[in-house]
C-alpha positions in Angstrom: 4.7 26.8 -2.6 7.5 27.7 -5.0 8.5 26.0 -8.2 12.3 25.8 -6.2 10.1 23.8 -3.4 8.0 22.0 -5.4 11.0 20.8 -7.1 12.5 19.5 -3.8 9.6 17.9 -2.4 9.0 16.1 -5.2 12.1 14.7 -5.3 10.7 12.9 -2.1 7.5 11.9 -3.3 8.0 8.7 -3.6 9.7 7.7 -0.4 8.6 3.9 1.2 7.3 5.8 4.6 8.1 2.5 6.5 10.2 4.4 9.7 7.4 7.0 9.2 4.1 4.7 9.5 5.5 1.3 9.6 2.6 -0.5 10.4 0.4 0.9 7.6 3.2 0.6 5.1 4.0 -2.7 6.2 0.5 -3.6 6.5 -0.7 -2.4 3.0 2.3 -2.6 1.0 4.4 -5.4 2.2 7.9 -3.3 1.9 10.4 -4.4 4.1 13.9 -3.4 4.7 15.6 0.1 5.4 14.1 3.4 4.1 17.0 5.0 3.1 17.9 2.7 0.1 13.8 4.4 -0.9 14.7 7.6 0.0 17.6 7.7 -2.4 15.1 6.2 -5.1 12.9 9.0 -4.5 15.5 12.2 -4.6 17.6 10.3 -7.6 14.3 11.5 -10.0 14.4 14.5 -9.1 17.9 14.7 -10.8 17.5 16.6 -14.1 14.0 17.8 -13.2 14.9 21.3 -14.3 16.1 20.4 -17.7 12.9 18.7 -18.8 11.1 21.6 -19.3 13.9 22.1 -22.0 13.0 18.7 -23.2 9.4 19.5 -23.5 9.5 22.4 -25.6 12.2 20.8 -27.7 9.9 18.2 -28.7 6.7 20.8 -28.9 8.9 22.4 -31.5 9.4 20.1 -33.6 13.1 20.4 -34.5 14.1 16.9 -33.5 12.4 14.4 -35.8 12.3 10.8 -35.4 14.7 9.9 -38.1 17.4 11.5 -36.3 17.3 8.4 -33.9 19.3 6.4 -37.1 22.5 7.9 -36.5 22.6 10.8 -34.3 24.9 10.7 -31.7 22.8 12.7 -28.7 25.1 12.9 -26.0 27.0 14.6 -28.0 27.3 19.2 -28.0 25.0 21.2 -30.0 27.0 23.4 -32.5 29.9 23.4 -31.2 28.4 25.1 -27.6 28.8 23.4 -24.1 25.2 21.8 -23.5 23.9 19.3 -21.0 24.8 16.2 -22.6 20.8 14.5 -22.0 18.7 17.4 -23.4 19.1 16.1 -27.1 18.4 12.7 -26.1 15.6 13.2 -23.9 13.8 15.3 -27.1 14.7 12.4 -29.5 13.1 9.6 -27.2 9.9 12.0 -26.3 9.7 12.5 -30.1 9.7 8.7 -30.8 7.6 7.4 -27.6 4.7 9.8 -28.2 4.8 9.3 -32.1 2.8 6.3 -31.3 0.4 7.2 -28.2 -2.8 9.6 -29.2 -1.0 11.0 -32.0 2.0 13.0 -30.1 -0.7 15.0 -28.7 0.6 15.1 -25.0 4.3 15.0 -24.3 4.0 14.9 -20.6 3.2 10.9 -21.0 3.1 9.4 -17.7 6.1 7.0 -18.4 8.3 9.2 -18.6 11.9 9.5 -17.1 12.3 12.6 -14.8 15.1 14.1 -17.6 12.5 14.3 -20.1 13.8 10.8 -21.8 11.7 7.6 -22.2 12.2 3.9 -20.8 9.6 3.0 -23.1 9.6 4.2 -26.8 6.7 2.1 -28.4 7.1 -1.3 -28.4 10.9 -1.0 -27.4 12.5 -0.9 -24.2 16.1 1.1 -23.7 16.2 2.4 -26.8 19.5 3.9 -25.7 20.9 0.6 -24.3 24.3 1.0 -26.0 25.1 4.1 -25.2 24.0 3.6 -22.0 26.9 1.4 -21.5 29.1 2.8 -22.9 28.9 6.1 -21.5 28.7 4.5 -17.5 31.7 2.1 -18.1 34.1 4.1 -20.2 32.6 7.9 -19.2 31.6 6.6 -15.7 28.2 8.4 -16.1 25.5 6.1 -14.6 23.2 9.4 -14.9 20.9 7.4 -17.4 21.3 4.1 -16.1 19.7 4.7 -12.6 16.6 5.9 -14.0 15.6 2.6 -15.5 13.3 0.8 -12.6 10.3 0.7 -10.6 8.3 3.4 -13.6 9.7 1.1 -16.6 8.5 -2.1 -14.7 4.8 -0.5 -13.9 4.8 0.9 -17.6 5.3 -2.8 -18.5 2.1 -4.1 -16.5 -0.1 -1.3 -17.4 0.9 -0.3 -21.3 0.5 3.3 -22.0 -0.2 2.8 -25.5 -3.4 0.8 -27.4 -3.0 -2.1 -29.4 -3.3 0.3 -32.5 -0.8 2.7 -31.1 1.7 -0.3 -30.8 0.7 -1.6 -34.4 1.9 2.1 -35.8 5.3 1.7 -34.9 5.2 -1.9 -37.0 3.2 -0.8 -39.8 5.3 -0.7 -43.5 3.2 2.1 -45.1 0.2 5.0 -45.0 0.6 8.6 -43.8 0.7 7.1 -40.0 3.3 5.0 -40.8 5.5 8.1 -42.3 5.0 9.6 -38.6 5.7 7.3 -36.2 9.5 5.6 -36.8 9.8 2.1 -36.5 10.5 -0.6 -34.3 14.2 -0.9 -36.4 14.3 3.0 -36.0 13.9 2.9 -32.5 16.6 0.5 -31.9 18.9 1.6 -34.0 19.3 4.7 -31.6 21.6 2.3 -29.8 24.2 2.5 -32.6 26.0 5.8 -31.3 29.0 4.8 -32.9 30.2 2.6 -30.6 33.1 2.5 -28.7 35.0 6.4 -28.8 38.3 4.8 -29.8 39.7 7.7 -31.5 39.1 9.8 -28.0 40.3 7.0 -25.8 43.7 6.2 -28.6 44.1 10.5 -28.2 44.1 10.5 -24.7 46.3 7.5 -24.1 48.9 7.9 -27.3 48.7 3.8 -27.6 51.6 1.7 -28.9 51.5 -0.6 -31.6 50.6 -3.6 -28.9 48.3 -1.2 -27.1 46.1 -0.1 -30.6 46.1 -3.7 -31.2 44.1 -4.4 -27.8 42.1 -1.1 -28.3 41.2 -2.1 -31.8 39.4 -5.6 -30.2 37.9 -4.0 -28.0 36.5 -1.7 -30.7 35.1 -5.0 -32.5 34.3 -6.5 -29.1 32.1 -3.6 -28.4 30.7 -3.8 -31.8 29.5 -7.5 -31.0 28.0 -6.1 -28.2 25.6 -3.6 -29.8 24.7 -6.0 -32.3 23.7 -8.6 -29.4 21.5 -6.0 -27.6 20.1 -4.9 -30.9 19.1 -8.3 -31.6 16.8 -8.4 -28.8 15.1 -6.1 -30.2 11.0 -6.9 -30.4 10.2 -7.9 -34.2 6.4 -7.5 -33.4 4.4 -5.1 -30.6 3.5 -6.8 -27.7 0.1 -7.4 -26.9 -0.1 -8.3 -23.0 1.5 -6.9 -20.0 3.3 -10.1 -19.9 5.1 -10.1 -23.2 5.7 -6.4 -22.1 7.6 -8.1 -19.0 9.3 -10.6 -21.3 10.9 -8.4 -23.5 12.1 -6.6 -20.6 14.0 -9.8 -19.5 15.0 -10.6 -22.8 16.4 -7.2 -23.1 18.2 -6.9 -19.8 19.6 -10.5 -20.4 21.2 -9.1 -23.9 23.0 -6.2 -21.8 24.3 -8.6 -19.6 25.6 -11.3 -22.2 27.0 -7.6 -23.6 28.9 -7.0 -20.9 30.4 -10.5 -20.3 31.7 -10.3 -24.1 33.1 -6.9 -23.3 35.1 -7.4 -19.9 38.2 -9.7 -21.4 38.8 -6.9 -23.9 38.8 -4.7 -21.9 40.4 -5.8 -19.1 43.3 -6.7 -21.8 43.3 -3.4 -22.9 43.6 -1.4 -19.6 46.2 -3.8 -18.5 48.6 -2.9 -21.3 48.4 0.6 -20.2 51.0 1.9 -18.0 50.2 4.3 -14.8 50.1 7.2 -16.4 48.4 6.1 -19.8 45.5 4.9 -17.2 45.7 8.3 -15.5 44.8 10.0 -18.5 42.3 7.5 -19.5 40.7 8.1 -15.7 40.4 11.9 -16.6 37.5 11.0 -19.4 35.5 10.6 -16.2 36.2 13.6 -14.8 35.9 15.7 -17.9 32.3 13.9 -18.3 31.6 15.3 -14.6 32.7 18.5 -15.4 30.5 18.7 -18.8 27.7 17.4 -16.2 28.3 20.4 -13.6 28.5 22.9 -16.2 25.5 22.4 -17.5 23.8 21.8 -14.1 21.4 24.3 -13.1 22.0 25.9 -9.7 18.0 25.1 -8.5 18.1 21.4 -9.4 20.7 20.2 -7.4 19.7 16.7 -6.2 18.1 17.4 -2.6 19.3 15.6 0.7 17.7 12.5 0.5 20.6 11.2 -2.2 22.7 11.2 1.2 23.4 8.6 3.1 22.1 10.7 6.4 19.5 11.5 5.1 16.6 10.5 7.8 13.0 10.2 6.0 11.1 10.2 9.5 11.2 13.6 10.1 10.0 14.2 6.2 6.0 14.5 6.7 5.4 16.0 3.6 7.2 13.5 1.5 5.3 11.1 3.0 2.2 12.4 2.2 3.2 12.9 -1.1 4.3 9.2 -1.8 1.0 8.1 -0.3 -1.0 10.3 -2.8 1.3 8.6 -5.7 0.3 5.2 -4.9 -3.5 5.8 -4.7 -3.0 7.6 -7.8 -1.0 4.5 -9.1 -2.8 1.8 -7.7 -6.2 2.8 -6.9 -9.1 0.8 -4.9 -10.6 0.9 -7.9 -8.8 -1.8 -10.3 -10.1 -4.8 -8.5 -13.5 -3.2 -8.2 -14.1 -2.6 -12.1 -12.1 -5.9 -12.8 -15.0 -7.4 -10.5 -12.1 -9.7 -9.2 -12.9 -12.4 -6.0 -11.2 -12.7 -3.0 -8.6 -15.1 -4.6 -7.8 -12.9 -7.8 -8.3 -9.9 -5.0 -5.1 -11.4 -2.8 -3.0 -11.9 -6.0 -3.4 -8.3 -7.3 -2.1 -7.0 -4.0 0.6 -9.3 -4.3 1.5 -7.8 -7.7 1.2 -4.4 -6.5 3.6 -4.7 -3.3 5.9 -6.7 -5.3 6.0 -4.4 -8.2 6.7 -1.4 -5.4 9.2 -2.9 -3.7 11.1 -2.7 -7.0 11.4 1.0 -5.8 13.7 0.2 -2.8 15.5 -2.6 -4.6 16.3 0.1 -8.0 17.5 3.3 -6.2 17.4 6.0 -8.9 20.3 8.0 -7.4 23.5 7.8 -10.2 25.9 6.0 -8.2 29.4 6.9 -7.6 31.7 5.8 -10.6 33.5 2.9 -9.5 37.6 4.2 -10.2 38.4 1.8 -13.1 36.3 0.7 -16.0 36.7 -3.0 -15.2 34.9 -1.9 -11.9 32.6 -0.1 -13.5 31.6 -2.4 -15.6 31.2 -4.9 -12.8 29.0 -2.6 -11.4 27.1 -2.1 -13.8 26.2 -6.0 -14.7 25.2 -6.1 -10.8 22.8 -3.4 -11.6 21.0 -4.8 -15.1 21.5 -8.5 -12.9 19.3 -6.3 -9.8 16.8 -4.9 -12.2 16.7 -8.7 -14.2 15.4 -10.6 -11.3 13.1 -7.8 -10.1 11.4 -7.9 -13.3 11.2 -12.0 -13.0 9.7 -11.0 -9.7 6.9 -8.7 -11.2 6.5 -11.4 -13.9 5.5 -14.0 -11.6 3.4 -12.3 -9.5 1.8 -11.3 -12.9 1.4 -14.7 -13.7 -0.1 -16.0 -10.5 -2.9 -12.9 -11.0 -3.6 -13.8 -14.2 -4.3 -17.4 -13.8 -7.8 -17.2 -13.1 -9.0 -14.5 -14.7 -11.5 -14.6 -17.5 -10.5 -13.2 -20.8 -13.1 -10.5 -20.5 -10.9 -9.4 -16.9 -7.7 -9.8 -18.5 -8.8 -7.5 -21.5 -10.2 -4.7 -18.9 -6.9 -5.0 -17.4 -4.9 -4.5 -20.4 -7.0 -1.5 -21.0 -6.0 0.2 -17.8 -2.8 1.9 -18.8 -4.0 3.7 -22.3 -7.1 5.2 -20.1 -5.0 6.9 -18.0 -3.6 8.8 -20.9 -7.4 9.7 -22.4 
């Protein structure tokens, strides 16, 4: 099979076969609901597949350090040269997520976004949350923010890194310390200077009542980073369900964010006349542009991003999404955890809840909605999607853990750090 191939089947890996073998999907898995939403899941990681080998030996080289996270804008070019705008960021958040996990011996952690980038960066969670935002509501580039889901929620229930790993990024001094960046590190990455006012005031030549409105919006967005930096974690966490909690706490940060930001900006946009909002609509299509240039001809998303896309007559991605949940979820667990029939029932209640996450987050970028008030409403529907599916996870976490000894609890807290021995 060729790397071109491979590339494109594993795009459908992770397809819900539930048209394909309903009853078995159904029956072991619980999913429900229309394959094509899974489908679109599946293809949308393939998406930048092809740069993360660029990634990879970014970070293997060593020229991006962690202290570049403080203040380093990385969407931004290299030198001056037209560059796909996620290779710099996927090499800062490799370099700070595997400071921390067996000594930044193996970048290909198994948490990993498909680009290269990191969901997960120690004990923090969207370490690009800001920019995030700002670059799928002003740049309408959801790229970034479609990859956040179903691997972010399953990192959360089975931690990649050991309670020591997660006490490096918090501890104040020692050679270790000098190596890994810290939690405050980590989330400063969010502060990517903020709104681009000077771009947005040079594309749209403001008046005086117009740079007024763009200058609170400025300060508005401001406020925002500061409330999603806030949520920050002051301490690791120790259990799959802190891990969860932060992940609702962030999430719930991002949305009060983008509450604070819509009368601003709606304010703003409304000053402007038809053809000031024209020219503020081509900083989308300059950011797709940037995007297609830097595209590489083989790693076009495949098919299954389409809406006719039809996953029954895709065998082989079935088998291949089948192979990824026994590698996932193996018999095993409940075996080694020793769990009863009771404790038995509630993990496989985890498990199909947790993967229906991957129907409910497709990780195909969606189309940019043609204002950024839209946007932005689209986007708060999205982070409001992924909020409640985590609540999902977490409860169906809660009802597993209920009954289980401490000695079960620890062997399942130790699950996720194996996999990376």
């Amino acid at each position: 099979m060729s790397g071109r191939t491979g590339l494109a089947l594993a795009g459908a890996a992770l397809m819900i076969a539930a048209v394909l073998l309903p009853n078995k999907a159904e029956a072991q898995f619980g999913l429900r609901g229309g394959p094509l939403g899974v489908a679109r899941f599946a293809v949308g990681h393939v998406i930048g597949m092809s740069r993360l080998r660029h990634s990879r030996m970014a970070v293997r080289g060593g020229r991006y350090r962690s202290a570049a996270l403080r203040s380093q804008d990385p969407r931004g070019a290299e030198r001056g040269q037209p560059a796909n705008p996620y290779i710099l960021r996927a090499a800062l958040t490799a370099q700070a997520a595997l400071s921390g996990w067996h000594g930044g011996r193996r970048p290909q952690g198994w948490w990993r976004h498909p680009d290269g980038s990191y969901g997960w960066a120690g004990p923090v969670f969207w370490p690009f949350a800001h920019d995030d935002l700002t670059t799928a509501i002003i740049l309408g580039d959801t790229t970034s923010l479609s990859l956040y889901g179903y691997g972010d929620i399953y990192a959360a229930i089975f931690a990649p890194y050991a309670a020591t790993e997660f006490a490096a990024y918090t501890a104040s001094q020692g050679r270790r310390a000098r190596k890994v960046p810290s939690v405050e590190a980590v989330c400063d990455a969010s502060d990517t200077g903020g709104l681009p006012v000077d771009r947005i005031a040079a594309q749209v030549q403001p008046n005086e009542l117009q740079r007024a409105a763009l200058d609170e919006l400025a300060i508005a967005w401001v406020a925002a980073r500061d409330t999603i930096r806030a949520a920050c974690p002051t301490q690791a966490p120790a259990t799959a369900a802190e891990r969860l909690g932060l992940m609702q706490t962030r999430l719930a940060a991002m949305i009060k964010a983008t509450d604070a930001i819509a009368p601003p900006l709606a304010k703003f946009v409304d000053f402007l006349d038809a053809g000031q909002k024209a020219k503020l609509d081509a900083l989308t299509n300059e950011r797709r542009a940037a995007l297609a240039a830097g595209q590489r001809k083989d790693a076009q998303a495949p098919a299954a991003c389409e809406a006719g896309y039809d996953p029954r007559y895709d065998v082989q991605a079935q088998r291949q999404y089948e192979q990824l949940v026994q590698q996932q979820w193996p018999g095993e667990i409940a075996s080694t955890l020793r769990l009863d029939d009771t404790a038995r029932a509630r993990f496989e209640v985890l498990q199909d809840t947790t993967l229906r996450t991957m129907e409910t987050l497709s990780a195909c970028p969606s189309k940019a909605e043609p204002t950024p008030q839209a946007r932005l409403t689209a986007v708060k529907a999205r982070l409001e999607t992924m909020l409640q599916a985590v609540k999902g996870v977490g409860d169906a976490l809660d009802d597993f853990e209920a009954d289980l000894s401490d000695e079960q609890k620890a062997g399942f807290e130790a699950i996720g750090p194996k996999r990376g021995v």
